[in-house]
C-alpha positions as a LaTeX table, in Angstrom:
\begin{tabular}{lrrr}
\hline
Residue & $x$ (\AA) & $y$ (\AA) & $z$ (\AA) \\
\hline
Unk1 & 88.89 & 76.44 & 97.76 \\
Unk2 & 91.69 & 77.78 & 99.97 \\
Unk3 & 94.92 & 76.24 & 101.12 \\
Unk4 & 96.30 & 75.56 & 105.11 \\
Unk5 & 99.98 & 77.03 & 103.62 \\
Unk6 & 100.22 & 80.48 & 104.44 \\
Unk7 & 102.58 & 83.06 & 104.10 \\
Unk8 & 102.19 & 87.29 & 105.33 \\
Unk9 & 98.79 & 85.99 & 106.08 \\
Unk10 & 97.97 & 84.90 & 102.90 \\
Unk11 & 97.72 & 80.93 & 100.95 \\
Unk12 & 100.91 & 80.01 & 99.14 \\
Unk13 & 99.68 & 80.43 & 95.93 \\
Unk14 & 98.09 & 83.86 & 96.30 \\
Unk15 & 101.57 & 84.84 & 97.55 \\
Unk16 & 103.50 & 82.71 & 94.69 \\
Unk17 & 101.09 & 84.39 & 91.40 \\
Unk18 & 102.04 & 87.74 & 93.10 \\
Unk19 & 105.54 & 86.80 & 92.50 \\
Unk20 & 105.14 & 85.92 & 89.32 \\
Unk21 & 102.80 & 89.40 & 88.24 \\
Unk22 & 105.97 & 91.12 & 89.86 \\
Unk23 & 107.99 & 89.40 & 87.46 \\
Unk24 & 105.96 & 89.82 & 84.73 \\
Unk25 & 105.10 & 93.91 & 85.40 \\
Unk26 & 108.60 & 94.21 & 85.70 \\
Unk27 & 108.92 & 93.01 & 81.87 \\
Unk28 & 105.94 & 94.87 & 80.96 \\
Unk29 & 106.57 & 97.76 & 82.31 \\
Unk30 & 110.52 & 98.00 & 81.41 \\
Unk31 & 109.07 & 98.64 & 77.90 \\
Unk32 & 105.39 & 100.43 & 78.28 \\
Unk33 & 106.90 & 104.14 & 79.14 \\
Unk34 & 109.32 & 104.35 & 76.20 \\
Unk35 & 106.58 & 102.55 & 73.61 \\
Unk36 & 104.87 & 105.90 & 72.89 \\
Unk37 & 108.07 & 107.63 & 72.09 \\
Unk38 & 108.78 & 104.07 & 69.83 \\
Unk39 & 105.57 & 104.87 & 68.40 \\
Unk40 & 105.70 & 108.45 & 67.62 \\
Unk41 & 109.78 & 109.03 & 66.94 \\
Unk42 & 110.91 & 105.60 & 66.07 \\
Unk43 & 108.08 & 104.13 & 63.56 \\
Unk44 & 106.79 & 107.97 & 63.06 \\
Unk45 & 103.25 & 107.46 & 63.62 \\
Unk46 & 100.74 & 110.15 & 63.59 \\
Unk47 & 98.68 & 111.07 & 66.65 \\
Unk48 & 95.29 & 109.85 & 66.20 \\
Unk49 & 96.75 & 106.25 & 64.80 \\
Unk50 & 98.86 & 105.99 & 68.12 \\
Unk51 & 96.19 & 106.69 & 70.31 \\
Unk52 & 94.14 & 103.66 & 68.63 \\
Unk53 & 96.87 & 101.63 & 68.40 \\
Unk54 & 97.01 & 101.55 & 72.01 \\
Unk55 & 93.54 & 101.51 & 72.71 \\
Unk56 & 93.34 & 98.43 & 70.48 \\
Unk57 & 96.36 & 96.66 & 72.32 \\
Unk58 & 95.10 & 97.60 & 75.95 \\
Unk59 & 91.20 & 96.35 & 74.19 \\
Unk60 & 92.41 & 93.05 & 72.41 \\
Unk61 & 93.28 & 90.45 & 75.19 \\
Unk62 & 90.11 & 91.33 & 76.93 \\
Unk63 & 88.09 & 89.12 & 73.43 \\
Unk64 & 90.05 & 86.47 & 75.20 \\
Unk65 & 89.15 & 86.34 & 78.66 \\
Unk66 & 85.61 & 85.22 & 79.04 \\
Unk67 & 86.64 & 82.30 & 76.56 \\
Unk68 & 89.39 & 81.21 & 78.59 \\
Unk69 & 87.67 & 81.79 & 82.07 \\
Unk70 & 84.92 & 79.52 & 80.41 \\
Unk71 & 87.21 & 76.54 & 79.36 \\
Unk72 & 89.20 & 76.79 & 82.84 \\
Unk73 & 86.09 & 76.03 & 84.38 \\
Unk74 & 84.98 & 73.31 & 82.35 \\
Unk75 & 88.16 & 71.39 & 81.79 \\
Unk76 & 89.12 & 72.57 & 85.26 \\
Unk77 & 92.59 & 73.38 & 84.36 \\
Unk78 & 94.03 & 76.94 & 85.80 \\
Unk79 & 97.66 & 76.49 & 85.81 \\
Unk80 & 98.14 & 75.18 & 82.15 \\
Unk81 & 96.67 & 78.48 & 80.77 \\
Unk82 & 98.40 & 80.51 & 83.10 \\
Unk83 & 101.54 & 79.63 & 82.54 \\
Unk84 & 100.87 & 79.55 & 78.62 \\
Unk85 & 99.62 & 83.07 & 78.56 \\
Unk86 & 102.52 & 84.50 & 80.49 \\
Unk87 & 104.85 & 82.15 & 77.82 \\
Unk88 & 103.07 & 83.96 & 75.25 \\
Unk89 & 103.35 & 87.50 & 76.42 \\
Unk90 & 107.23 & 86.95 & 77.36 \\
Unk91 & 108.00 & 86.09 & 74.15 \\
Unk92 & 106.36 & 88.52 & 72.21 \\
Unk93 & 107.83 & 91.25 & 74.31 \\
Unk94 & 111.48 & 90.14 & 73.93 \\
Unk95 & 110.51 & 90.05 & 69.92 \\
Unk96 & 109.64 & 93.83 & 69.77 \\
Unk97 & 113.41 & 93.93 & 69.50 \\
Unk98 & 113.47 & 93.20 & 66.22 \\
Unk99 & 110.11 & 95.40 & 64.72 \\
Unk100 & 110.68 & 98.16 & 62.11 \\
Unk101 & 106.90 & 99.27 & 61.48 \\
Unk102 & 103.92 & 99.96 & 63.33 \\
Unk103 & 102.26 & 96.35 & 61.31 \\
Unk104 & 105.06 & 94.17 & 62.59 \\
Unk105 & 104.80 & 96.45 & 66.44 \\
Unk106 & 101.34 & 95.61 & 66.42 \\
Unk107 & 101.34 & 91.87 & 65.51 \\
Unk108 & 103.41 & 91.34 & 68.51 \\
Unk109 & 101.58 & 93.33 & 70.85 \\
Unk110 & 98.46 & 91.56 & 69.76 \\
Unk111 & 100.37 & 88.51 & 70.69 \\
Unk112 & 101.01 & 89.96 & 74.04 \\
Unk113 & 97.46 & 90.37 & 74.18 \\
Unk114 & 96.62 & 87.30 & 73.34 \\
Unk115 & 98.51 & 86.00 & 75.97 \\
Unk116 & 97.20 & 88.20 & 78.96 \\
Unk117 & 93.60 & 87.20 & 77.64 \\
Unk118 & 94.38 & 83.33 & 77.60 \\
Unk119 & 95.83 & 83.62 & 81.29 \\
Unk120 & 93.83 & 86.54 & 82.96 \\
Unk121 & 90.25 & 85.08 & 83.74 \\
Unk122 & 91.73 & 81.49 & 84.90 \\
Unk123 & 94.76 & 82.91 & 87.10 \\
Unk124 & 92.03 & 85.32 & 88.60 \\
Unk125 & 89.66 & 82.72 & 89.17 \\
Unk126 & 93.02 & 80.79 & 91.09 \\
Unk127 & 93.20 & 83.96 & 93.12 \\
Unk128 & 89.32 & 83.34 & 94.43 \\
Unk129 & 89.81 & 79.99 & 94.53 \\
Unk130 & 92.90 & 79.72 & 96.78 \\
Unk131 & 91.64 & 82.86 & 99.50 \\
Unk132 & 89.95 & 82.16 & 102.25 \\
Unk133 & 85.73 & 83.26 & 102.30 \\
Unk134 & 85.36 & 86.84 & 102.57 \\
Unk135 & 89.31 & 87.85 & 102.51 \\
Unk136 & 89.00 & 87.76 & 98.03 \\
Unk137 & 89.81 & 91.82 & 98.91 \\
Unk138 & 93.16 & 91.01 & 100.43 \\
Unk139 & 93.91 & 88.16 & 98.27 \\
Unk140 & 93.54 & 90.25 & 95.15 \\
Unk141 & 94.35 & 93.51 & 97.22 \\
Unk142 & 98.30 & 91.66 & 97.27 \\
Unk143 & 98.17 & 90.80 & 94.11 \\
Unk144 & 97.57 & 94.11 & 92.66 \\
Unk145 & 99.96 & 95.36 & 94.96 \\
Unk146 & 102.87 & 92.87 & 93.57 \\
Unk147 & 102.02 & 93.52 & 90.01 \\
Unk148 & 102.54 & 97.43 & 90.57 \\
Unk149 & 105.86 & 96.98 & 92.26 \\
Unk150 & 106.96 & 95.23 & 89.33 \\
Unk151 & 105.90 & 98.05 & 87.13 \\
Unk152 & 107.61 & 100.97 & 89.38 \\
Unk153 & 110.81 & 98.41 & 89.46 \\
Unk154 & 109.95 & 98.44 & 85.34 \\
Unk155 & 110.57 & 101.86 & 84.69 \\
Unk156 & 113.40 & 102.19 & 86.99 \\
Unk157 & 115.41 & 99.15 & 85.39 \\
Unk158 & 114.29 & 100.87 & 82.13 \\
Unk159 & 115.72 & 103.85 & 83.20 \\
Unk160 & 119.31 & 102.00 & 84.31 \\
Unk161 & 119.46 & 100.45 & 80.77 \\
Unk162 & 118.95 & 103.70 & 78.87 \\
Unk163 & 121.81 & 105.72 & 80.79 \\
Unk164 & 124.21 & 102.92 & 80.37 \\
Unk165 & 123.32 & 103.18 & 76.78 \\
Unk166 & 122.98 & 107.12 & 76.40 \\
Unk167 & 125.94 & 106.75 & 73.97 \\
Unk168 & 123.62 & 104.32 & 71.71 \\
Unk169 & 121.10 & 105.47 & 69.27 \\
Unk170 & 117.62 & 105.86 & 70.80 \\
Unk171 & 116.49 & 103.25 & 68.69 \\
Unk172 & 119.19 & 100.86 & 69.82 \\
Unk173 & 118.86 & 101.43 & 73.08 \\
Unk174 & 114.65 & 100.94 & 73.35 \\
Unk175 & 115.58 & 97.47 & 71.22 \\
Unk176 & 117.89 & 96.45 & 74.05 \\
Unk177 & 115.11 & 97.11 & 77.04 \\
Unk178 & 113.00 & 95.14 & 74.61 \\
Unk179 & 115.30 & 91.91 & 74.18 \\
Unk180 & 116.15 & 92.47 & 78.16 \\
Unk181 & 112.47 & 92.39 & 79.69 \\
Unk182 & 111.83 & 89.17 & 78.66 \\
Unk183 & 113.91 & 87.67 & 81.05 \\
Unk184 & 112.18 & 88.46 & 83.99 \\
Unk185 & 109.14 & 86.73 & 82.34 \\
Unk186 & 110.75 & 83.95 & 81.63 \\
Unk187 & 111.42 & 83.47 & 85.65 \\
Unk188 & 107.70 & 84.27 & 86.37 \\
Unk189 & 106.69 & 81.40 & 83.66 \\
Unk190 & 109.30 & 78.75 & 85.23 \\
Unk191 & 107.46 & 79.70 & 89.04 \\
Unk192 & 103.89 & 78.90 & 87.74 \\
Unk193 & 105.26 & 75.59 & 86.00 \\
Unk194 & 107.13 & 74.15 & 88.82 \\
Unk195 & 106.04 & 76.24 & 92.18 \\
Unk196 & 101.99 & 77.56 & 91.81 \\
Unk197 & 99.38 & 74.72 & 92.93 \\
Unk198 & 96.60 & 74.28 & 90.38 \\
Unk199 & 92.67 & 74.07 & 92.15 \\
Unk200 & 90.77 & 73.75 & 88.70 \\
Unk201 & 90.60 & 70.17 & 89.36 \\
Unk202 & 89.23 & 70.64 & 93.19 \\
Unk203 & 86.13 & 72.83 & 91.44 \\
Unk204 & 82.94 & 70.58 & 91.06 \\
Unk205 & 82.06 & 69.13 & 88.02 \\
Unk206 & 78.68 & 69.32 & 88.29 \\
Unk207 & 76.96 & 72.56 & 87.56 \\
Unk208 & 74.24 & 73.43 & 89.99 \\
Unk209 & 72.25 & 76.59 & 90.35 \\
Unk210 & 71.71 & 79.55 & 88.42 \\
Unk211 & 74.36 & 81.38 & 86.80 \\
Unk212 & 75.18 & 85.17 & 88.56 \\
Unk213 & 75.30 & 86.36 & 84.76 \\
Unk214 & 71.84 & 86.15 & 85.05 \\
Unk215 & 71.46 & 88.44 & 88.18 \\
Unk216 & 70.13 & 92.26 & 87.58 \\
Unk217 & 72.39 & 93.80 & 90.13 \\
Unk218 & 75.08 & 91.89 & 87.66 \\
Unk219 & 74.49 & 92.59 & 84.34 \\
Unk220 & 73.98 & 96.66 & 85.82 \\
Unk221 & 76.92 & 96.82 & 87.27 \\
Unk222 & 78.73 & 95.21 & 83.88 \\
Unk223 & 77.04 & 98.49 & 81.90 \\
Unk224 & 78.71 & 100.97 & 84.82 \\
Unk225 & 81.53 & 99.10 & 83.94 \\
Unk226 & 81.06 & 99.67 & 80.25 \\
Unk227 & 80.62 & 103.41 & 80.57 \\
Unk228 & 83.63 & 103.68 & 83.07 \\
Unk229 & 86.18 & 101.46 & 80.44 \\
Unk230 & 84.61 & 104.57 & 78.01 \\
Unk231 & 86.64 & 106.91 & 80.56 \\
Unk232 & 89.58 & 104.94 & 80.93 \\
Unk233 & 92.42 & 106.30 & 78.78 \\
Unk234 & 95.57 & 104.42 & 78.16 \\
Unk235 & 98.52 & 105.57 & 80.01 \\
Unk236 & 99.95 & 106.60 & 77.15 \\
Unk237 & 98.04 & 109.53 & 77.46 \\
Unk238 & 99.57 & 110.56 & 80.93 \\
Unk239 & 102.32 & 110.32 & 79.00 \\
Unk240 & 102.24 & 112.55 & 76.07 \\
Unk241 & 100.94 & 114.79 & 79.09 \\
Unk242 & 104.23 & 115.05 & 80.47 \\
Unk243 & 106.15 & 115.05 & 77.10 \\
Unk244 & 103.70 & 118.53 & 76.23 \\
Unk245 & 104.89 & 120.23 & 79.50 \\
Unk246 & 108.27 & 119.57 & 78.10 \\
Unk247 & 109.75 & 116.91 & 80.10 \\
Unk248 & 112.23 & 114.20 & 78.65 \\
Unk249 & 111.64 & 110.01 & 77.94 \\
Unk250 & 114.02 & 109.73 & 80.99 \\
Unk251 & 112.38 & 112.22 & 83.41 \\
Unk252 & 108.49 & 111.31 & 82.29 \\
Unk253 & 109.46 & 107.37 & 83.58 \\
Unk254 & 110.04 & 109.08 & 86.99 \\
Unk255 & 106.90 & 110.38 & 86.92 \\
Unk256 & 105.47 & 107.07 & 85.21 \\
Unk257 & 107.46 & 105.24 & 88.56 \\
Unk258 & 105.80 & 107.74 & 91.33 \\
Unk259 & 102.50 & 107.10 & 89.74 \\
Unk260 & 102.90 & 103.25 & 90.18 \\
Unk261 & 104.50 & 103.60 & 93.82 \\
Unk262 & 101.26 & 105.23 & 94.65 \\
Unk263 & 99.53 & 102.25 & 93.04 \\
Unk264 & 101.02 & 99.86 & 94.86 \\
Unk265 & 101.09 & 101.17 & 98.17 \\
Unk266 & 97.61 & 102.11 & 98.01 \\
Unk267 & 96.39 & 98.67 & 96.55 \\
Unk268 & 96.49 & 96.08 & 99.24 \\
Unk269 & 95.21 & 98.47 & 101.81 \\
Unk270 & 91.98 & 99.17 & 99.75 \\
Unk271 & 91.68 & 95.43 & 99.11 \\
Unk272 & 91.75 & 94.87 & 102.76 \\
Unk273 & 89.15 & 98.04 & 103.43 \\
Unk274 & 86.86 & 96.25 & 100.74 \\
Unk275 & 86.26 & 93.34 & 102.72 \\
Unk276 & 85.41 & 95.26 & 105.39 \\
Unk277 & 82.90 & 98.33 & 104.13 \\
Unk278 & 81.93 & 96.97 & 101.03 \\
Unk279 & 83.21 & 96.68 & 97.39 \\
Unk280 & 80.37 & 98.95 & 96.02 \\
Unk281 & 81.26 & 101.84 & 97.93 \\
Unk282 & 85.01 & 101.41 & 97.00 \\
Unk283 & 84.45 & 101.01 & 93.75 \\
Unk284 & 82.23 & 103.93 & 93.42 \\
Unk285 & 85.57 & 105.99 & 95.41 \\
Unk286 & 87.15 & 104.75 & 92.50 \\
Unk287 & 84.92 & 106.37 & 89.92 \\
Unk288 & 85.27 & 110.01 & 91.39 \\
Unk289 & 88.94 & 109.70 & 91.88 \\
Unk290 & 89.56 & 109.17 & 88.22 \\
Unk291 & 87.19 & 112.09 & 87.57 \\
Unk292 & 89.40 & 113.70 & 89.38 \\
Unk293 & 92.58 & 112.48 & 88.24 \\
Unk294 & 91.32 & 113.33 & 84.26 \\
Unk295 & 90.44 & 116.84 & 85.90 \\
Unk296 & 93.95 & 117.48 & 87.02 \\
Unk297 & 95.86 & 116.32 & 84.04 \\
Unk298 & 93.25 & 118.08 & 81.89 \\
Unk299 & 94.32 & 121.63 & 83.71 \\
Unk300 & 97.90 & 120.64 & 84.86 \\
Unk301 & 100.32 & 123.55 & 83.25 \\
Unk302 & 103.03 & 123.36 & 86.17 \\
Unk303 & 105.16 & 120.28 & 87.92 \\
Unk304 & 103.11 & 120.03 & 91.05 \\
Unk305 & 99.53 & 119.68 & 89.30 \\
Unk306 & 101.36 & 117.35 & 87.31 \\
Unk307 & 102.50 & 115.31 & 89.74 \\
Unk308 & 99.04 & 115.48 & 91.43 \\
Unk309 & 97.93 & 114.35 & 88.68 \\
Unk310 & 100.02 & 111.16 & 88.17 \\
Unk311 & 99.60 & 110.52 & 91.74 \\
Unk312 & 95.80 & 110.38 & 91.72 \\
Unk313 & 95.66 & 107.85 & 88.37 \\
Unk314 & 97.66 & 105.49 & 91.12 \\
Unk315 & 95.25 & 105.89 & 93.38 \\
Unk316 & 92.10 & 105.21 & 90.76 \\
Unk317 & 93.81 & 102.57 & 89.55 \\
Unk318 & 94.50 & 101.13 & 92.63 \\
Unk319 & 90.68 & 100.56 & 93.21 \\
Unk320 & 89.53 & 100.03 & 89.77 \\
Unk321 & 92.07 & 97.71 & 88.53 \\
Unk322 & 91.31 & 95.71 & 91.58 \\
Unk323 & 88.03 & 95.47 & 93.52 \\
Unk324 & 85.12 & 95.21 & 90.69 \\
Unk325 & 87.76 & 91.15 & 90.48 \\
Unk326 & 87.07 & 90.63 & 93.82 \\
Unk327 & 83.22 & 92.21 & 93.70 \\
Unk328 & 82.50 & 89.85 & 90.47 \\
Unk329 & 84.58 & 86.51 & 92.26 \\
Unk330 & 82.38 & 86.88 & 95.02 \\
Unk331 & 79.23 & 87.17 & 92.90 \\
Unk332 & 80.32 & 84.17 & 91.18 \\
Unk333 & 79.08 & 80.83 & 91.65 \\
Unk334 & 81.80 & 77.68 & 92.24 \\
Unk335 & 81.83 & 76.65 & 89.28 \\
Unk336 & 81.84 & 79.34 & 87.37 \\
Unk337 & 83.95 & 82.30 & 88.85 \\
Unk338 & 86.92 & 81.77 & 85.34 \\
Unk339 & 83.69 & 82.38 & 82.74 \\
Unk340 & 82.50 & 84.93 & 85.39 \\
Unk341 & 85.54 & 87.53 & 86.00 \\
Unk342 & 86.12 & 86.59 & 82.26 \\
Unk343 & 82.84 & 88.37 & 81.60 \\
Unk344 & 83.92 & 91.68 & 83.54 \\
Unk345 & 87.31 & 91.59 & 81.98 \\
Unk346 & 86.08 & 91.33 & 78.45 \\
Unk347 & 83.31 & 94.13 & 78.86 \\
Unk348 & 85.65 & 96.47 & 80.29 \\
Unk349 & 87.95 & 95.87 & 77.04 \\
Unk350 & 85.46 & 96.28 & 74.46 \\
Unk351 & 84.99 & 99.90 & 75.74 \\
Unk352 & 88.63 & 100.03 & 76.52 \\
Unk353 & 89.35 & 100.20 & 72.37 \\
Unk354 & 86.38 & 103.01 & 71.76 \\
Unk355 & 87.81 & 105.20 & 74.91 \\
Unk356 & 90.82 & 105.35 & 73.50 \\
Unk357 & 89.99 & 105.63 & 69.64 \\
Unk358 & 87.75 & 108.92 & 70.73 \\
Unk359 & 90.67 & 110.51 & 73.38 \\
Unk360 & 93.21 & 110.05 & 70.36 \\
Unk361 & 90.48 & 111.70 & 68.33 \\
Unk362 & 89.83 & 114.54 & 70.55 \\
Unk363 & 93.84 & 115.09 & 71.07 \\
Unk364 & 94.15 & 114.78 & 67.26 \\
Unk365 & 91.34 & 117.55 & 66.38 \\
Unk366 & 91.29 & 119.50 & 68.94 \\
Unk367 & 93.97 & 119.19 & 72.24 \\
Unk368 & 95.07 & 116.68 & 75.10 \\
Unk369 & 93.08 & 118.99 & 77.13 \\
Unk370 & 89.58 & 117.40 & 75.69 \\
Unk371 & 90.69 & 114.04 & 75.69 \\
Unk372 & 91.05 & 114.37 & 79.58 \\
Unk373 & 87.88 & 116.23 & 80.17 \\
Unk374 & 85.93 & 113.48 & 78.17 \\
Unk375 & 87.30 & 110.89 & 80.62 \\
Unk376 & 86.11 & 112.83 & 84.02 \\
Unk377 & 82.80 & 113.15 & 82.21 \\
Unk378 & 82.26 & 109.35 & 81.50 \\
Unk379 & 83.96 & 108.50 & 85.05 \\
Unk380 & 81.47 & 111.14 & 86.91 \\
Unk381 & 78.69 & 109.04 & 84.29 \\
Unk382 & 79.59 & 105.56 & 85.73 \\
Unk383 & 80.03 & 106.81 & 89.29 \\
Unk384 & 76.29 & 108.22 & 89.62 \\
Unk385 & 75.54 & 104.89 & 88.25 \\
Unk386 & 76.78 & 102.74 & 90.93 \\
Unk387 & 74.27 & 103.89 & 93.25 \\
Unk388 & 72.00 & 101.74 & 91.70 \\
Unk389 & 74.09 & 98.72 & 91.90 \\
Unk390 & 72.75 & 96.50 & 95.16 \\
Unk391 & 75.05 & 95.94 & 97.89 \\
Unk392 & 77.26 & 93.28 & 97.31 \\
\hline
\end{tabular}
């Protein structure tokens, strides 16, 4: 369904949820480039249990996903479970405040999880549902865009906090970005109540045709999708990267920043390229960028293989994090794109958990330097793969 409201180009409420994942990356991302240091200085946790810790976070919400995608298509309700799983996350952000080990870190987290899986599929399927036919690209090209300016703006506000509180404990300050980022949130959450325009009750009721679960080309592209989620490290690891080379909390969030600049300036463009040469063939870009990107960090030993480094994980992510939505919301039928993208969400986080439980493994037993080289082998894996995914 699409809307005659348009703003830049695009409907109303594809312009008003990218508010709101500005908002909400803002909060996230305020506190995702000093949680590794939480993790290993603050609550002292070894190296192997961080790396699983995170993989498990990133992995958890995705259990969620199909589930909700389902029941937003059957009780045709988007907005409700939207606005509750950004509720959710907000608050269980603001409450890492108040954690003092990794049990009590990790309970909230999971809630935070919890919430991105309960809103994910259905706002998604919103996305689809409110672009015009054969412009999903652009729709969730903007989107993806939004959500990464709110995570460079993240870091940088993280940054502000931190050096008007260098006189503070470190653990003070990180609890005071904690309590801070969920107001932000809290703004996003009052936008989807009051502003966004709900279209779960405009999908049919009646379920016609045959499901695109069912399809071949599907269900193969879903495994690719597997086997790349095996390659997909958390960005935690990009992190500890830049903390081996020596560089400070303060000056790795510039680098964490420049990495999501690149993101964001290179997502609507590639959304809007999609549409035009075909999501496969993007998507399989994608693949051999982040074989690339796991290359570089893998041999980076100076600042400007570094920075290469950072700069092409915002350019894999870009594509990755972005056009297999649009691909599956195209495959989907009406009245079933929620339980649909919910299906490619949740298969890319159960590998998620494994990728990240093996690269904490590898950095654990052996050095960061296999963890990285694992991931350009499973991302060179899924991108000969692809070619036998039809055209979409």
């Amino acid at each position: 369904m699409t809307e005659k409201k348009k703003i830049i180009g695009i409907s109303w409420n594809v312009f008003l949820l990218g508010i709101v994942s500005f908002l909400n990356d803002m909060s996230s991302e305020m506190i995702a480039p000093i949680v590794p240091s939480y993790l290993t200085d603050i609550l002292r946790i070894n190296k192997a249990l961080s790396g699983s810790l995170m993989g498990l976070i990133e992995s958890l919400s995705s259990l969620f996903k199909v589930a909700f995608g389902y029941i937003s298509d059957r009780f045709r309700e988007r907005k409700l479970f939207v606005a509750f799983g950004y509720l959710f996350s907000t608050v269980a952000k603001g409450a890492l405040a108040f954690t003092h080990a990794w049990w009590d870190f990790l309970s909230l987290r999971v809630l935070d999880r919890v919430g991105k899986g309960i809103r994910t599929a259905p706002r998604d399927a919103l996305i689809a549902e409110s672009s015009e036919k054969g412009k999903s690209g652009k729709s969730f090209g903007f989107h993806r865009m939004m959500d990464t300016m709110g995570a460079v703006a993240g870091p940088l506000v993280a940054i502000g906090i931190l050096a008007l509180l260098r006189n503070y404990a470190k653990v003070e300050a990180y609890r005071y970005v904690f309590l801070l980022s969920a107001v932000p949130g809290i703004i996003g959450v009052l936008i989807v109540l009051f502003l966004v325009k709900d279209t779960g009750k405009e999908v049919k009721k009646k379920i016609t045709g045959i499901s695109a679960l069912k399809s071949k080309n599907l269900r193969l592209f879903l495994i690719v999708v597997a086997i790349g989620a095996l390659g997909r490290y958390s960005y935690a690891f990009i992190m500890w990267k830049a903390e081996e080379l020596g560089y400070s909390v303060v000056q790795s969030l510039a680098f964490y920043a420049l990495f999501n600049v690149i993101y964001a300036l290179s997502a609507y463009p590639i959304g809007v390229r999609s549409d035009k040469v075909g999501k496969k063939r993007v998507i399989t870009l994608g693949f051999g960028v982040a074989t690339l990107a796991a290359l570089t960090f893998a041999l980076a030993n100076t600042l400007p293989t570094l920075i290469l480094g950072f700069v092409l994980y915002g350019i894999y992510l870009a594509i990755e994090d972005t056009i297999p939505r649009a691909y599956m919301a195209d495959l989907a039928k009406e009245f079933e794109k929620g339980m649909v993208i919910g299906a490619y969400h949740t298969v890319f986080g159960l590998f998620v958990f494994p990728a990240s439980v093996i690269a904490g493994f590898l950095w654990q037993n052996y050095s960061l330097e296999y963890a990285f080289l694992y991931a350009a082998f499973m991302s060179a894996v899924a991108m000969v793969l692809m070619s036998f995914v039809g055209e979409d």
